[in-house]
C-alpha positions, 0 to 999 in steps of 0.5 A: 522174228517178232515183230517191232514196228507196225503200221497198219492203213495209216494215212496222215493228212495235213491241212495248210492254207491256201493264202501267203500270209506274211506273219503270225499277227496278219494269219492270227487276224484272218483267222480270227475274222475266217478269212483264211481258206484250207485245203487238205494234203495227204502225206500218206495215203493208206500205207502198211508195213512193218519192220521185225526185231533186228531187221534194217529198213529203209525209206525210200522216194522222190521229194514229198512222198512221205518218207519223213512224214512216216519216220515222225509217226514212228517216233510218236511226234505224229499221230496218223488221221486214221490206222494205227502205228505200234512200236514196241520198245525205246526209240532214239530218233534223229529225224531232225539236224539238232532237234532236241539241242539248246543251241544256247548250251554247250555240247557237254550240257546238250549231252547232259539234256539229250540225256534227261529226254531219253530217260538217262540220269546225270550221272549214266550220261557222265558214264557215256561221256567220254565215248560219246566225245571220242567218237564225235571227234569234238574233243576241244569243243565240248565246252563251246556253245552249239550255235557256233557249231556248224551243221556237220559238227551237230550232226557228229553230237547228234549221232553220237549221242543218239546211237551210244545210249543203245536205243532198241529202235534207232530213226535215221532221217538223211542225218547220215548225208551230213558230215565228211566222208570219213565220218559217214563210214564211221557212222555206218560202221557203228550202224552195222555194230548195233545192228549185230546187237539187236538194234532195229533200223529205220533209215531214210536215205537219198542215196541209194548205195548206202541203203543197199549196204546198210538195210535188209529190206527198203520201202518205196514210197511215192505221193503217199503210197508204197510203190514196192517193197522188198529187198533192199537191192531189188528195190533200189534197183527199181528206183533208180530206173525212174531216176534215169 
């Protein structure tokens, strides 16, 4: 299988500053007079993998191991301080709950908008629209402005839009653990029909049943560096060793 996603000696570092500041005038006036003081935080620290055509791949970790910090790389909204991140073909990426949505809009508009940002006219998301709605269950709530919406109902939109539109690369970031039980088997269901047709997956998941069911392989990612990686269940099984 070729080869869709690649990393190669990728470390990412952040720098934040040392001192609580308050607001953006008081941190505008202490940079102005370099009173703020930094330091440097990896995010990742060397890693390297890659994720074939077709294949599902979760990330795994504790809080702060780099997982979302990876995913953001992947999606092009980072660039790695040093080693290089190649992506071959279009990406859907649902990295953050209603990133990409105008919570002033309606669902119907947020499709529309959604669209427009992943390259698809007015009218092919007109073509989509019905079953973006069926599947998202919000039938008499397409014309309600979003920020009514509670945080389950945008992430039914958000999935659905994002995995309707067929994408080549779909990017999960734990959006699959918002919702109610039944529609996560319904996300997970639409997971395993794109996966048939050729979609590649990269998924981060704090549950580790569900990146059993869903991936091929799991990476596990601690303070910044891969700590395993392999099959999904041998992974998994690991991990959870240390959670016990």
């Amino acid at each position: 299988m070729d080869t869709i996603i690649e990393l190669k000696d990728v470390t990412m570092k952040f720098r934040m500053t040392t001192q609580k500041v308050d607001s953006i005038k008081e941190y505008a006036i202490r940079k102005f007079k370099r009173q703020l003081q930094y330091v440097d935080f990896l995010a990742l620290d060397g890693i390297s993998f890659d994720v074939k055509k077709g294949e599902v791949v979760g990330l795994i970790g504790l809080n702060g191991s780099g997982k979302s910090t990876t995913l953001k790389l992947v999606s092009g909204i980072l660039k790695p301080t040093s080693g290089s991140v190649t992506v071959k073909g279009n990406i859907s990426p649902l990295i953050e709950l209603g990133a990409g949505f105008d919570y002033d809009l309606t669902a119907r508009e947020n499709v529309y908008l959604n669209g427009s940002v992943l390259g698809f006219s007015h009218a092919e998301m007109d073509s989509k629209m019905e079953e973006i709605i069926e599947f998202s269950e919000l039938h008499d709530f397409m014309d309600t402005a979003i920020k009514n919406f509670s945080s389950g109902m945008i992430a039914r939109l958000a999935f659905s839009i994002a995995t309707n539109i067929k994408p080549e690369i779909l990017i999960v970031d734990e959006i699959l653990g918002v919702g109610d039980f039944l529609f996560q088997q319904k996300c997970e269901a639409r997971i395993n029909d794109m996966m048939s047709g050729g979609t590649t997956v990269l998924i981060v998941s704090h549950f580790t049943d569900q990146i059993e069911r869903l991936c091929d392989r799991a990476v596990w990612l601690e303070k910044g560096k891969i700590k395993m990686i392999g099959e999904a269940r041998e992974v998994c099984a690991e991990y959870k060793k240390i959670k016990q």
